[in-house]
N, C-alpha and C positions, 0 to 999 in steps of 0.2 A: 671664191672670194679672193681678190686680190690686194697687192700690198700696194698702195697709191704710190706716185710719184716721192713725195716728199719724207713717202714710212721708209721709201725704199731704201734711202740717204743709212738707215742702220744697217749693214752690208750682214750681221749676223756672224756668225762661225764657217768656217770650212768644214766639209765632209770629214775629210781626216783629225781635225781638230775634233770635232763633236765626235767620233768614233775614239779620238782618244780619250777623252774626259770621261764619256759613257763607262769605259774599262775602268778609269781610275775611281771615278763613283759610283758605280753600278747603275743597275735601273731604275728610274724615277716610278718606284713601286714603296709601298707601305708595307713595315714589315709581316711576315704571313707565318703561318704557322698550320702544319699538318690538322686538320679536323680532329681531335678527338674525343672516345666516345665514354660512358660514364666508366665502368672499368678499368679503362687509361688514366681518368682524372683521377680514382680511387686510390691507384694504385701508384702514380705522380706524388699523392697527399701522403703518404702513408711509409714513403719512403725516405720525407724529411726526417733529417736527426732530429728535429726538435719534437716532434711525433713520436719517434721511435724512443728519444727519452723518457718521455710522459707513459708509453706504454710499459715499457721494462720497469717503472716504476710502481705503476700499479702494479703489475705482476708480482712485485718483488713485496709489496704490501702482500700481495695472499701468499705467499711463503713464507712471510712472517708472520700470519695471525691473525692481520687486522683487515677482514675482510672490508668493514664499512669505508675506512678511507681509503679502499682497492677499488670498492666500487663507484664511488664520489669520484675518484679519479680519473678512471676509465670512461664514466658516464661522461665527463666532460670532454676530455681525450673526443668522446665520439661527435659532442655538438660542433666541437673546433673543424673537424673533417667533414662534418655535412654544411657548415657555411663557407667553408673553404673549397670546398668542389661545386655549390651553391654557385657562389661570385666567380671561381673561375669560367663557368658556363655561361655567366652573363658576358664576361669578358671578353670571348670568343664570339661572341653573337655581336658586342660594341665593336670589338674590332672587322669581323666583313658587314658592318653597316658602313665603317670609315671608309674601307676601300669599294664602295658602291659610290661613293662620292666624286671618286677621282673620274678625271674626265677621260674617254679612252681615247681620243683623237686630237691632235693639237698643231696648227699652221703656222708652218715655222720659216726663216730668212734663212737661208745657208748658201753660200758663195752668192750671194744677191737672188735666189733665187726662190722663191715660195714654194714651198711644201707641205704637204698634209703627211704627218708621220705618226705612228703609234705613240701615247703619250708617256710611255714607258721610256720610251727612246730620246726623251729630252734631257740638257744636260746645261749646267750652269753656262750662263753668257748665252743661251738662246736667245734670240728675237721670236718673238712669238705677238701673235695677232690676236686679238680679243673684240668681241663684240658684244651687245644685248642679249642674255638667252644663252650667253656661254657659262661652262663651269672653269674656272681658273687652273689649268693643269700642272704650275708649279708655283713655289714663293717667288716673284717678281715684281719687278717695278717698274710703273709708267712711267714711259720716255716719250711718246709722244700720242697726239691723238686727242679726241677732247675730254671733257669733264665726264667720269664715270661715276654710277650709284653702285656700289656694291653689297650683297646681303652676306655680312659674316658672323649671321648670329651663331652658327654653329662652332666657332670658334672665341666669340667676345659674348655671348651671351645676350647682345643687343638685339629685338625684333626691328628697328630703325636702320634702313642701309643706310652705309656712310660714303661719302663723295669722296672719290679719289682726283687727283691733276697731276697732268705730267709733270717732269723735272728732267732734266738731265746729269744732276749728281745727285741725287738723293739716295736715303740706307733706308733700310729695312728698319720696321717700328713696331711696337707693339699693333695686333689687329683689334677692331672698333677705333682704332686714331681716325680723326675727321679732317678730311683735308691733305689727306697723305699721298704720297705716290705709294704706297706699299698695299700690292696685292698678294693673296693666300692662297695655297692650294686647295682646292673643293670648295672654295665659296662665290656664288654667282653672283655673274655680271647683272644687274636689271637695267642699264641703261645705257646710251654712250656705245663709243667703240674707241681702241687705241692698240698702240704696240708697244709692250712691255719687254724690259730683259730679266729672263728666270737670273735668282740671285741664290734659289736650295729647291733642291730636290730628292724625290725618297724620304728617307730618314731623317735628313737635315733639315725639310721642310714643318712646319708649323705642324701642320697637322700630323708628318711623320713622327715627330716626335711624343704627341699625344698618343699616337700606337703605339711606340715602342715604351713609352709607362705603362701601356694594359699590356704587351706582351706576355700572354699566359705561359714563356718558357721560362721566364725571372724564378727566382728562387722562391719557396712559397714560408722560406723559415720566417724571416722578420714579419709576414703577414700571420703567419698561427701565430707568432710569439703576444701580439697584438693584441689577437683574438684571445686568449690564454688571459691575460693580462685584465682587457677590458669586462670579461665575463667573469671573473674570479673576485679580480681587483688586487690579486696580487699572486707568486711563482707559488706552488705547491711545498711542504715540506718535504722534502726527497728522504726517503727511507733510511737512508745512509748518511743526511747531514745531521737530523739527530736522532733521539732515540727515543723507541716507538711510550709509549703512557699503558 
């Protein structure tokens, strides 16, 4: 598939330009993270301080005496660690569903020339081609081309695709806008064809940044403290703030 006559008018990046961008943003990939297995997560949860306080606390109740709120303690200590290793394994599972999404190939303008490149390798100020049946391989905007339908319910929630139209200065807008030139990464074309210029990619992109909130490398403290919180409804008495009954 080629770039018509009049797509062709967006000359696109140079080789060396899009080689240097690609360095100073990296690859238009979603952030990733090593597989791991339940004893990695165990052992991840278990080594928060806010964990490791709630345990030394109970401990420090049965060195004082008072076995029953050692064990209250601990019992809960352990619910906080089996929904917290729970959710991180969904986590991991939402995020390579996200990157199943991304499209692996994407036809790109560079020194006026059309290309088929890895879609890892795209890099802001792309021109890239889109048509019917495509997945959107970065955050970009129609510049030319006609009236597109696109499906972003995985991003707005909406099952209704909404109509995109070129611009030539238009910004990037919340996704479900109607009417917009503003395209998403990993949300399909169902209609229409056009040429868009990537505006985010990677990380920077709409959907990158829904991965990088599930990133299961984040701290997991303010999530037990949450948990702690919401399942209690309030902090423990710590053995040491007062004095035991």
């Amino acid at each position: 598939m080629n770039f018509g006559p009049g797509e062709a008018r967006l000359l696109g990046l140079t080789e060396q330009e899009a080689a240097s961008r690609l360095v100073s943003d990296g690859p238009n990939v979603l952030p990733t993270q090593e597989e791991r297995g339940l004893l990695q997560l165990l052992s991840g949860v278990a080594r928060e301080p806010m964990v490791l306080l709630l345990l030394a606390s109970g401990t420090l109740y049965f060195v004082l005496g008072d076995p029953h709120e050692a064990l209250t303690l601990l019992a809960s200590v352990v619910l906080v660690i089996a929904i917290t290793v729970f959710q991180e394994g969904r986590t991991e599972r939402a995020l390579s569903a996200l990157r199943d999404l991304s499209s692996p190939r994407a036809q790109v303008l560079r020194d006026g020339q059309a290309h088929t490149v890895p879609a890892r390798d795209l890099v802001r100020g792309d021109i890239i081609r889109i048509a019917e049946g495509d997945r959107v391989p970065g955050d970009a905007l129609l510049r030319a081309g006609t009236v597109l339908t696109v499906d972003e319910s995985l991003l707005s929630g909406e099952s209704a695709p909404v109509t995109k139209k070129p611009s030539s200065d238009a910004v990037l807008e919340p996704p479900g806008s109607e009417g917009t030139s503003s395209l998403f990464s990993g949300t399909l074309v169902t209609s229409g064809r056009g040429v868009a210029e990537v505006a985010a990619t990677g990380p920077r992109s709409e959907l990158g940044r829904i991965g990088t909130s599930l990133n299961p490398s984040k701290s997991l403290e303010r999530r037990c403290s949450a948990k702690w919180t919401s399942s209690s409804g309030a902090w423990p008495s710590l053995p040491w703030a007062s004095p035991l009954s």
